[in-house]
C-alpha positions as MATLAB code, in Angstrom:
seq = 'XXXXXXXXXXXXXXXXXXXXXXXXXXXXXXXXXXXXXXXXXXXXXXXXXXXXXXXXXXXXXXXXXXXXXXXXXXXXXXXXXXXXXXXXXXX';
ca = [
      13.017   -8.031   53.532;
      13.803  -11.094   56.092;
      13.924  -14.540   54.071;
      12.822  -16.192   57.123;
       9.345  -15.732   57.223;
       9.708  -17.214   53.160;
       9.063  -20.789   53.264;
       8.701  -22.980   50.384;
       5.095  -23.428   50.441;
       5.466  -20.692   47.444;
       6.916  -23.515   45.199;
       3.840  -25.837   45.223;
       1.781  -25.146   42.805;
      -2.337  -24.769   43.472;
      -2.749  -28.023   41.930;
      -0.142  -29.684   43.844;
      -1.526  -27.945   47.043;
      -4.921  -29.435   46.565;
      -3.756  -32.657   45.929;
      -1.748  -32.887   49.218;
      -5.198  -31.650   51.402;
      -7.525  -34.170   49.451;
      -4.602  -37.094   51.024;
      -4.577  -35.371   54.768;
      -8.627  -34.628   54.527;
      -8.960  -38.578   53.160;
      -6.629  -39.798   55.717;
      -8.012  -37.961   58.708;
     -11.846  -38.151   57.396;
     -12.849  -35.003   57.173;
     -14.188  -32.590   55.156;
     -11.879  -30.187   52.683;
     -13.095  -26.915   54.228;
     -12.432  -27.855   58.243;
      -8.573  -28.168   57.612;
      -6.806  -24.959   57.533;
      -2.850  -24.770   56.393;
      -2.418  -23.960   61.034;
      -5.028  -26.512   62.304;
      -3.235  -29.020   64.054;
      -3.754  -32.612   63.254;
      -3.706  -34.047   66.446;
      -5.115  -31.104   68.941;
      -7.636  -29.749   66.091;
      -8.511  -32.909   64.784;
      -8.067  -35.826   66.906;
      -5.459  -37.620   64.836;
      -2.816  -40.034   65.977;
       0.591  -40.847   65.329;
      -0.957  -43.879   63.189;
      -2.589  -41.330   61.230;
       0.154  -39.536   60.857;
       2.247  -42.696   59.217;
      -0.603  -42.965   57.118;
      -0.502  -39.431   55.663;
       3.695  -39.888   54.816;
       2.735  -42.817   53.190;
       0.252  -41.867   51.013;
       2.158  -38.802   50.294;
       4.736  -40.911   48.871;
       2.439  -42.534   46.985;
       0.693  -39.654   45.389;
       3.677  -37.756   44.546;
       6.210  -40.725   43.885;
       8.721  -39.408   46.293;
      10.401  -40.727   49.683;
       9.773  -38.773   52.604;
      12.129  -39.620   55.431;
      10.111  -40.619   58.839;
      12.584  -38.125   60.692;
      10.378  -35.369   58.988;
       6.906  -36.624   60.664;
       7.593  -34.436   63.789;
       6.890  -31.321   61.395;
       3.740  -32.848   59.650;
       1.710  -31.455   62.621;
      -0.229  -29.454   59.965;
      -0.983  -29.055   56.396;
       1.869  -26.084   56.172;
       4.361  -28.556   57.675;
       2.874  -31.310   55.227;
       3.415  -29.098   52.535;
       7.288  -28.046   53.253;
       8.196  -31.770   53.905;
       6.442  -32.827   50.613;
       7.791  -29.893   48.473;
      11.571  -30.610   49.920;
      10.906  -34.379   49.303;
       9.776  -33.774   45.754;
      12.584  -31.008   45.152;
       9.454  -28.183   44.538;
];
């Protein structure tokens, strides 16, 4: 089996998972259930790249980590939000 499709989205924890869409869903106002982990932020749900600074630092807030502003270009979606977080946090 290929360890590339593997991404460590497995580490976080349902709990942790939840957390992280409550911030996005806050931050982007909307509702829980019209974010998916592939809906794009900005072409899905009209989000800037305001919105985006926003999300990293309430992230870091949340979770008491740093999350390096070089990662943003990933956290196009709640997947990518969820692999910069985890690798932030060490998950």
């Amino acid at each position: 089996m290929s360890t590339e499709n593997i991404t460590t989205t497995a580490a976080i924890s349902p709990e942790q998972a939840e957390r992280i869409k409550r911030v996005v869903c806050e931050i982007l106002e909307i509702g829980e259930d019209e974010v998916t982990e592939t809906s794009l932020f900005i072409e899905d749900h009209e989000a800037d790249s305001l919105r985006a600074i926003e999300i990293l630092a309430s992230l870091e807030k949340e979770f008491g980590v740093v999350i390096d502003q070089a990662e943003l270009p990933k956290m196009v979606n709640l997947r990518g939000v969820h692999l910069v977080t985890a690798d932030a946090a060490g998950w």
